[in-house]
BALOBA-1460 file (C-alpha; in Angstrom, 3 decimals):
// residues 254
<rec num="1" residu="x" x="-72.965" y="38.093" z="77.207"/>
<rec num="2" residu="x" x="-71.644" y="36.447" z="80.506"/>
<rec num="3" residu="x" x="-68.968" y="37.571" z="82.913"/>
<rec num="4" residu="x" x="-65.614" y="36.038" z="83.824"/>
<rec num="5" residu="x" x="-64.085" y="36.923" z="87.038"/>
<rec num="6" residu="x" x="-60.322" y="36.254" z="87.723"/>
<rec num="7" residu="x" x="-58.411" y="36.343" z="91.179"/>
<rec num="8" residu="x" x="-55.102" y="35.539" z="92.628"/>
<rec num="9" residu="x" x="-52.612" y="34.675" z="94.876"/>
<rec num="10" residu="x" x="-54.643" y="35.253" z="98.459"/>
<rec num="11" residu="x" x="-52.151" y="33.112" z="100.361"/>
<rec num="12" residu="x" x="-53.994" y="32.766" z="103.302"/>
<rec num="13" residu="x" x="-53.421" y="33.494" z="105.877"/>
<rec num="14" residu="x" x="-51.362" y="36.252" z="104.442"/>
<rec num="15" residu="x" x="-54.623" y="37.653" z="102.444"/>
<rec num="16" residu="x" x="-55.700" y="40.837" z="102.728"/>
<rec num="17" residu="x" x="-59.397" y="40.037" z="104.800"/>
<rec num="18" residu="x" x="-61.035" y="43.735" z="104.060"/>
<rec num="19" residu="x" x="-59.724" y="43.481" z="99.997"/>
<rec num="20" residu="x" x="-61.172" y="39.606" z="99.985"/>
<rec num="21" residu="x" x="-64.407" y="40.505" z="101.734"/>
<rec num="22" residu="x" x="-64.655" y="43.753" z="98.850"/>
<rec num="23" residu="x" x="-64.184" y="41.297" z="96.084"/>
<rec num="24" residu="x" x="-67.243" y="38.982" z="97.577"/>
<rec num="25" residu="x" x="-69.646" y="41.913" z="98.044"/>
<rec num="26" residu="x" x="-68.818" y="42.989" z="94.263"/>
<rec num="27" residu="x" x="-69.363" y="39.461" z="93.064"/>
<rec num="28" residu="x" x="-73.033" y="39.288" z="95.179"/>
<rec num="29" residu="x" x="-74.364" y="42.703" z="93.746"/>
<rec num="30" residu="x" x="-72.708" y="41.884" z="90.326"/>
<rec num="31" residu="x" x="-74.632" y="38.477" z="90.455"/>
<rec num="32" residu="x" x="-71.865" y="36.397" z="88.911"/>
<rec num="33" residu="x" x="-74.365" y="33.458" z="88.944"/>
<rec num="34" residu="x" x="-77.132" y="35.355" z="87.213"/>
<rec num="35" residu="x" x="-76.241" y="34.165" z="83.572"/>
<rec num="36" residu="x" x="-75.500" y="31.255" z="81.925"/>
<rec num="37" residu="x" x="-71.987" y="31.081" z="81.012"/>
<rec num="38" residu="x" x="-70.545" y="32.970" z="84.213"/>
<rec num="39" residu="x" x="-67.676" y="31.805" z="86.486"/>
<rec num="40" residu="x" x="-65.278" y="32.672" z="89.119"/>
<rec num="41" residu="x" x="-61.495" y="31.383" z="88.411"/>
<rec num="42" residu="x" x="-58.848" y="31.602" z="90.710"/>
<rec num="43" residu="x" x="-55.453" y="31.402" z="89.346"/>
<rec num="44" residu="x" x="-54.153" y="29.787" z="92.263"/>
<rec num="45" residu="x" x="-51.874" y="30.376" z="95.789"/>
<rec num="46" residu="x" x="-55.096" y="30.416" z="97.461"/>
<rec num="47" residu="x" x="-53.242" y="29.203" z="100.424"/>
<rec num="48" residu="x" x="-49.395" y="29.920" z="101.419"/>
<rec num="49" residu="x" x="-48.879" y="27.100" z="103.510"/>
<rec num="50" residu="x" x="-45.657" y="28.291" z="104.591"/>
<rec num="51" residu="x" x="-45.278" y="25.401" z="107.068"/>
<rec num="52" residu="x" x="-44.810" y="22.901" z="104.243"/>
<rec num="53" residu="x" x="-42.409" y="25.450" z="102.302"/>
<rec num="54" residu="x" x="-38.515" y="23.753" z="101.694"/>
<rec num="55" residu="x" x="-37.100" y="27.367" z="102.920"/>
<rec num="56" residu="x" x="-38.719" y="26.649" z="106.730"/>
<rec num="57" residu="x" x="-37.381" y="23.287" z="107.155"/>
<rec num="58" residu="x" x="-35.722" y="22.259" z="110.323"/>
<rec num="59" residu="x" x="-36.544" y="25.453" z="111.545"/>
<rec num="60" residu="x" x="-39.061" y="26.500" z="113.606"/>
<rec num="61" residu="x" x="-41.407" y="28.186" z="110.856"/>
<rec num="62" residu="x" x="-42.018" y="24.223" z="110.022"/>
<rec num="63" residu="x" x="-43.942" y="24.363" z="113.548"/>
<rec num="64" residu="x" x="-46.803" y="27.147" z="112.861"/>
<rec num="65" residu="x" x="-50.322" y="26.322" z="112.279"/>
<rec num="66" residu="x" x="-51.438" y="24.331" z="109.540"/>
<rec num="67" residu="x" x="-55.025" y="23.634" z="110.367"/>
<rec num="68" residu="x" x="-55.500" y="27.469" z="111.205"/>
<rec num="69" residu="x" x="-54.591" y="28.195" z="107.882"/>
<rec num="70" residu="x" x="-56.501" y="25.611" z="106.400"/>
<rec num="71" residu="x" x="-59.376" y="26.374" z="108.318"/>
<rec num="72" residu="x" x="-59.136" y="30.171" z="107.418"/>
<rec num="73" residu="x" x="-58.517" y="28.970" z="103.528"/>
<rec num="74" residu="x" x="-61.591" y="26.661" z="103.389"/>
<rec num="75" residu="x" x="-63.450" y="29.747" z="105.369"/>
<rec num="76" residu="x" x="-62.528" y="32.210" z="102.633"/>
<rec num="77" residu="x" x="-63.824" y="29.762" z="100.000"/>
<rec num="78" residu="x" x="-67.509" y="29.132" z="101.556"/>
<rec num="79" residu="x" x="-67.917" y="32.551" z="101.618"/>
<rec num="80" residu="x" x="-67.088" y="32.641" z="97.796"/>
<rec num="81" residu="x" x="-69.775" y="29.653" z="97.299"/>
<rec num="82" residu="x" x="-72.093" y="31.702" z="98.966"/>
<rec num="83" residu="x" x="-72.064" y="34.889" z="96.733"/>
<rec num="84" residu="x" x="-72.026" y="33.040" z="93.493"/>
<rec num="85" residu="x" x="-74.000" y="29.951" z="94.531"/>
<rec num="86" residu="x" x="-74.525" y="28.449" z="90.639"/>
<rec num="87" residu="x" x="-71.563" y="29.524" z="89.191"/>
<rec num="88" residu="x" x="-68.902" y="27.086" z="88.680"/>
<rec num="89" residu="x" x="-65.508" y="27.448" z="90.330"/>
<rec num="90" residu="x" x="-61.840" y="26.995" z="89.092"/>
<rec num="91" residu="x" x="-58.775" y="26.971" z="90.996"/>
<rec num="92" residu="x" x="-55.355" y="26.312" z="89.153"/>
<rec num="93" residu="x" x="-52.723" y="24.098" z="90.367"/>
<rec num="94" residu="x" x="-50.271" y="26.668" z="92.209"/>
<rec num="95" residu="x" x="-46.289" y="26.845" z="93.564"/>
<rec num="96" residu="x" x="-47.678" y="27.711" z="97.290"/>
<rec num="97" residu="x" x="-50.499" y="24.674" z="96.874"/>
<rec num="98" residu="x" x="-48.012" y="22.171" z="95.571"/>
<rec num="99" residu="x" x="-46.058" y="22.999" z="98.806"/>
<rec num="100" residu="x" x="-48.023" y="20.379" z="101.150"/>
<rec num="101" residu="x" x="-48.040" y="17.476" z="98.411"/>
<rec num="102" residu="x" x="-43.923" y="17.726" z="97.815"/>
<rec num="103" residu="x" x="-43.680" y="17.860" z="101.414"/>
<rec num="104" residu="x" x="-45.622" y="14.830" z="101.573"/>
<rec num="105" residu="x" x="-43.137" y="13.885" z="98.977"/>
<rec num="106" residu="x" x="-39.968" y="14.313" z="100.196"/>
<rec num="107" residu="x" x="-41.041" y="14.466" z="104.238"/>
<rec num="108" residu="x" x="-43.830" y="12.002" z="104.795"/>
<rec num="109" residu="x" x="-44.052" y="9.247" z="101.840"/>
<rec num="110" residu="x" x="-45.515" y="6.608" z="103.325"/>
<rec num="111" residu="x" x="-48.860" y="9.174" z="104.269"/>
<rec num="112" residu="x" x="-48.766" y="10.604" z="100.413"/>
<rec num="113" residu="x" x="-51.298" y="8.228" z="98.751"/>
<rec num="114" residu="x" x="-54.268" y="9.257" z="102.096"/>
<rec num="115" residu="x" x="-56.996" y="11.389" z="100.080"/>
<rec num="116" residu="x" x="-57.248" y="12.974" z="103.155"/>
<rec num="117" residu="x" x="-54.257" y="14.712" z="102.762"/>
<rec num="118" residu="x" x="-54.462" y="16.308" z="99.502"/>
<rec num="119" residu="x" x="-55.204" y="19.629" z="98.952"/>
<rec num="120" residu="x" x="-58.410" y="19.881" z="97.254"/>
<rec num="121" residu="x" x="-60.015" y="17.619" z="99.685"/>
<rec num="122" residu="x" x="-58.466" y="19.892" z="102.914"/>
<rec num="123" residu="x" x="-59.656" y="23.281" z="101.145"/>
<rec num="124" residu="x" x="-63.387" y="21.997" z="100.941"/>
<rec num="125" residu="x" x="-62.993" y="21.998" z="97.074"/>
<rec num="126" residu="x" x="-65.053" y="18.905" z="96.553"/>
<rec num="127" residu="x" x="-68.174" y="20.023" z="99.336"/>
<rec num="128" residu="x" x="-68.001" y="23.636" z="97.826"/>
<rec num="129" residu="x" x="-68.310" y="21.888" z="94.256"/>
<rec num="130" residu="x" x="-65.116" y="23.640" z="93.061"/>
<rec num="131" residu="x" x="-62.789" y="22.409" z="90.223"/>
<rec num="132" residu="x" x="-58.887" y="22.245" z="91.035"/>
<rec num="133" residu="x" x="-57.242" y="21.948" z="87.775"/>
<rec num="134" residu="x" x="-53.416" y="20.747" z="87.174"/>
<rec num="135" residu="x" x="-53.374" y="21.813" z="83.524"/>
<rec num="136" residu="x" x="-54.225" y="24.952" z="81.113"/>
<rec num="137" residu="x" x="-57.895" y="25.481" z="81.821"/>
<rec num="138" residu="x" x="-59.221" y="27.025" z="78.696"/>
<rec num="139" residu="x" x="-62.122" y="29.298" z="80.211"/>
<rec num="140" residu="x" x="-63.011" y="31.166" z="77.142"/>
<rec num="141" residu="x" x="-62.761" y="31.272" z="73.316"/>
<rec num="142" residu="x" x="-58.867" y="31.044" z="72.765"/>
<rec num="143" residu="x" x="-57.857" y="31.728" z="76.410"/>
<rec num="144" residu="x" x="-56.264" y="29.626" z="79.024"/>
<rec num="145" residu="x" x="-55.426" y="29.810" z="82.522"/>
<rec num="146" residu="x" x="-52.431" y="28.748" z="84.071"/>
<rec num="147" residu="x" x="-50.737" y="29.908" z="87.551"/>
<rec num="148" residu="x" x="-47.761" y="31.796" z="85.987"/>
<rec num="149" residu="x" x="-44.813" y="29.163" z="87.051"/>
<rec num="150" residu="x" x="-44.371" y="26.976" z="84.392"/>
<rec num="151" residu="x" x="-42.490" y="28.610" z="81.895"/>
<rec num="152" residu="x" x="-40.310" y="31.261" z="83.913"/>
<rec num="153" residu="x" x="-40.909" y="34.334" z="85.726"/>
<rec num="154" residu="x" x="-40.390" y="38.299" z="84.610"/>
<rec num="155" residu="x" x="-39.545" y="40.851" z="86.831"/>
<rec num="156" residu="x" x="-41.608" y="43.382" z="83.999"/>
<rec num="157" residu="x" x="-45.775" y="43.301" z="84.725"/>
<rec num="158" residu="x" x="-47.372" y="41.163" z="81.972"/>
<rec num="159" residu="x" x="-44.339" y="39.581" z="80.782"/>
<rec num="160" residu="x" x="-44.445" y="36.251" z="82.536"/>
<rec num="161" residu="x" x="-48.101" y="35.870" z="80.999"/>
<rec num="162" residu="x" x="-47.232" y="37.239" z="77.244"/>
<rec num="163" residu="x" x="-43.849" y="34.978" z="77.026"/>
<rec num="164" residu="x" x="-46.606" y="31.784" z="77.550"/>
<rec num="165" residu="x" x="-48.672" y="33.168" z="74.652"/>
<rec num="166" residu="x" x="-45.739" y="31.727" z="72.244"/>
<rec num="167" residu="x" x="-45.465" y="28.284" z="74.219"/>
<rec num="168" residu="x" x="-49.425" y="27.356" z="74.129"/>
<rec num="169" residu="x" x="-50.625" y="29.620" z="70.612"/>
<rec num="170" residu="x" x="-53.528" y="31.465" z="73.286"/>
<rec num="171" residu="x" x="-54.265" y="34.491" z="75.621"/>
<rec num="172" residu="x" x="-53.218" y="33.739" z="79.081"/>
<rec num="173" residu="x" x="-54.282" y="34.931" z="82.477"/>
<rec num="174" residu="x" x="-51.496" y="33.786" z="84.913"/>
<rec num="175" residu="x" x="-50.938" y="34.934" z="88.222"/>
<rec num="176" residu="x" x="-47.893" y="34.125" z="90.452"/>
<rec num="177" residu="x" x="-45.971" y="37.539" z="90.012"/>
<rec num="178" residu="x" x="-48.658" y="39.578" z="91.817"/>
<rec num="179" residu="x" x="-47.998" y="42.224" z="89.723"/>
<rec num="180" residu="x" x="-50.970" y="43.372" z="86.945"/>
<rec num="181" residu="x" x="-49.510" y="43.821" z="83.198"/>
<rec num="182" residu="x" x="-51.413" y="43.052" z="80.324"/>
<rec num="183" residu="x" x="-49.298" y="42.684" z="76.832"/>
<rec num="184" residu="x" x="-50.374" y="41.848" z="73.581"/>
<rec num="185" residu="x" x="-49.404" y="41.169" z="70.060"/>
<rec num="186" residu="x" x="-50.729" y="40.961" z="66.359"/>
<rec num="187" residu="x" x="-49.856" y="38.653" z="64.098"/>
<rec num="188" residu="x" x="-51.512" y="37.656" z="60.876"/>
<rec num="189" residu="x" x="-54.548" y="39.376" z="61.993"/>
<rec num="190" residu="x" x="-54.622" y="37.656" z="65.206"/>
<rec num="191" residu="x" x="-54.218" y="39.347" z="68.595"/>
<rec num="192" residu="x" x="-52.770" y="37.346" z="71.518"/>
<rec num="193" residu="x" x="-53.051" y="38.664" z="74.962"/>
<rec num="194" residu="x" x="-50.992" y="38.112" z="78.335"/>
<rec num="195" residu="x" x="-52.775" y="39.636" z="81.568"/>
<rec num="196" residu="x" x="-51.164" y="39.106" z="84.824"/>
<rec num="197" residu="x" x="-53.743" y="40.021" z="87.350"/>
<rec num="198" residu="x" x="-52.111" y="40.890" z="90.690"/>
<rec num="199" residu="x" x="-52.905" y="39.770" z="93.848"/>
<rec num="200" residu="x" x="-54.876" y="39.803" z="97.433"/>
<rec num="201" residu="x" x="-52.427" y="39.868" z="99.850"/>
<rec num="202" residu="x" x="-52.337" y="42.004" z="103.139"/>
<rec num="203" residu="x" x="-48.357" y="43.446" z="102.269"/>
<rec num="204" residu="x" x="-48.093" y="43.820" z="105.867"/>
<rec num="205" residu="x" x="-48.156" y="40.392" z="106.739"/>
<rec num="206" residu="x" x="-45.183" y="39.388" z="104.099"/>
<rec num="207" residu="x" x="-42.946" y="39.207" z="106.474"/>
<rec num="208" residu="x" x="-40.387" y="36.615" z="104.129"/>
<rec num="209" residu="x" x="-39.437" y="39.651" z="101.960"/>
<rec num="210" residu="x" x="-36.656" y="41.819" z="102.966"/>
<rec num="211" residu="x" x="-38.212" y="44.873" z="100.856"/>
<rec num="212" residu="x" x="-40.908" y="45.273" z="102.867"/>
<rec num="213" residu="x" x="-44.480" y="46.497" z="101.821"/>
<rec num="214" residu="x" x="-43.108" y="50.268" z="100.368"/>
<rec num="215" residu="x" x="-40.307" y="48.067" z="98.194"/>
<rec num="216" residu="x" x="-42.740" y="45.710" z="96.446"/>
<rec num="217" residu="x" x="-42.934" y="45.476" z="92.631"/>
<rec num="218" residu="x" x="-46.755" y="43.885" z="93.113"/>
<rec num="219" residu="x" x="-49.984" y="44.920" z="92.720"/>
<rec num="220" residu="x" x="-53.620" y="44.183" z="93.742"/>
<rec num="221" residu="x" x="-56.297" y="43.882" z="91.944"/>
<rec num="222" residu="x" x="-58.335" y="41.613" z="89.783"/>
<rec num="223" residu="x" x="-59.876" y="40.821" z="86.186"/>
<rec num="224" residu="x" x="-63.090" y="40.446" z="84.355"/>
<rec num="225" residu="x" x="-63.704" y="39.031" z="81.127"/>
<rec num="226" residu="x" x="-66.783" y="39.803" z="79.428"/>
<rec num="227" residu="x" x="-67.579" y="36.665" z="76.687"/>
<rec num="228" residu="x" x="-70.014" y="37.240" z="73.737"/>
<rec num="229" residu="x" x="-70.212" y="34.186" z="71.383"/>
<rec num="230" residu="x" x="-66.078" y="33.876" z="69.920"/>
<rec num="231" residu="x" x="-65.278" y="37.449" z="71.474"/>
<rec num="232" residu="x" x="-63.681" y="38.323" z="74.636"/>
<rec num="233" residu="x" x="-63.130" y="41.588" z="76.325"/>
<rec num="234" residu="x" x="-61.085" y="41.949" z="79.309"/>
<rec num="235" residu="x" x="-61.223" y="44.381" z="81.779"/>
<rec num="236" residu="x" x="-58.620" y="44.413" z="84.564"/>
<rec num="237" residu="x" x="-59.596" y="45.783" z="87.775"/>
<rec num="238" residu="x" x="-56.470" y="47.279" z="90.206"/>
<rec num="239" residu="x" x="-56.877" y="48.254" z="93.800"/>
<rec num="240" residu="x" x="-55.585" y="51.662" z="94.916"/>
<rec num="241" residu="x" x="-55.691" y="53.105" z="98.229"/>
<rec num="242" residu="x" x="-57.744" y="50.439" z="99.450"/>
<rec num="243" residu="x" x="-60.344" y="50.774" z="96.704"/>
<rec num="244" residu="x" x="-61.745" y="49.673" z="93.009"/>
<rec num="245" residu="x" x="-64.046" y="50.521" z="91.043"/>
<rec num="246" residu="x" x="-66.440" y="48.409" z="88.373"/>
<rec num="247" residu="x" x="-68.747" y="50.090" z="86.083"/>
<rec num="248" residu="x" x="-68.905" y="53.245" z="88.256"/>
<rec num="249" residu="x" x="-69.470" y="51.863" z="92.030"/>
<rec num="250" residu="x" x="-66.970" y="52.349" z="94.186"/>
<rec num="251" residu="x" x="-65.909" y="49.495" z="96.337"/>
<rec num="252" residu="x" x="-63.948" y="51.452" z="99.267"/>
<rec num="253" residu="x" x="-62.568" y="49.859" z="103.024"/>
<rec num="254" residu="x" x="-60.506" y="51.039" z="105.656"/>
């Protein structure tokens, strides 16, 4: 049986540090490269890159600091490489991490074909030997993973990730809403799952929402997906008062 870890929606450098560093010490004593079969995903919004956002245009949010959060981003993920060092890495395709290419798009044309500009190559995917993905990544026996915005967002936890069960016939894990929800359905003898599994964000430092941290419909947390032969069994992991919990130990910061 191998193990299937799923995160979301960091945005750094809006992540929450002591919540990302938690998750990396679980993944080193859980030894998430120990068996064949094991892998980390990452549903995507690794990054905010709110500097490249169409809401902070002409305005002075378009002048903040790119390469810090690039820097911090590419940081975050060498410390990932380093606690599961032969497992293979997946991030999705993401609303936050499309930000820089459209504003290459729309701002910049004539620099949008320089490799050296895309995103993958400025988060140290290719050196860390991680996989971007634009598309459904199937990651398990009849599950995908997908970032959560391509087929419309619910305000209800789980929703936005069961509604894309009917559009591509498989589980999903999604993130996007960081909220967790996980919905299901039986039809024909055949169970098909959505999981929405939350984020990593510091709510302090979300600073573009007018309901600040006490008024957010989110929730932290993560998933694992335990895969034996055509079976899967998810488990999803929430955050609470600055801790989780995975088998029994207790992974607690302040």
């Amino acid at each position: 049986m191998h193990r299937i870890v799923g995160i979301s929606d960091m945005q750094a450098p809006e992540h929450d540090v002591k919540a990302v560093k938690a998750v990396q010490r679980f993944l080193k004593e859980y030894d998430l490269s120990g068996k064949k079969g094991d892998q980390l995903l990452c549903v995507g919004d690794d990054a905010d890159l709110t500097e490249c956002g169409k809401w902070v245009r002409n305005t002075k949010g378009e002048h903040g600091n790119l390469q810090r959060a690039i820097d911090i981003t590419k940081g975050i993920w060498t410390d990932f490489r380093e606690v599961v060092p032969n497992a293979p890495i997946t991030v999705h395709r993401s609303n936050h991490t499309d930000r820089l290419r459209l504003y290459l798009e729309n701002v910049a044309p004539a620099l949008e074909s320089l490799r050296g500009l895309s995103w993958p190559h400025l988060a140290g995917y290719d050196e860390l030997e991680i996989v971007h993905t634009q598309h459904p990544y199937d990651f398990a026996p009849g599950w995908c993973m997908i970032h959560g915005d391509e087929f419309g967002l619910s305000s209800t936890s789980g929703t936005t990730a069961f509604k894309a069960t009917d559009r591509l016939g498989k589980s999903v894990l999604c993130g996007h809403t960081h909220r967790m929800g996980w919905l299901s359905k039986t039809q024909g003898g055949k169970t098909l799952s959505g999981i929405e599994c939350g984020h990593l964000m510091d709510l302090d430092k979300v600073t573009y929402s007018k309901a600040g941290p006490d008024g957010l419909n989110w929730q932290s947390g993560f998933v694992i997906f335990h895969v034996s032969g055509e079976k899967v069994y998810p488990t999803m992991v929430p955050i609470i008062d600055k801790t989780f919990v995975v088998e029994g130990v207790k992974y607690s910061w302040r």
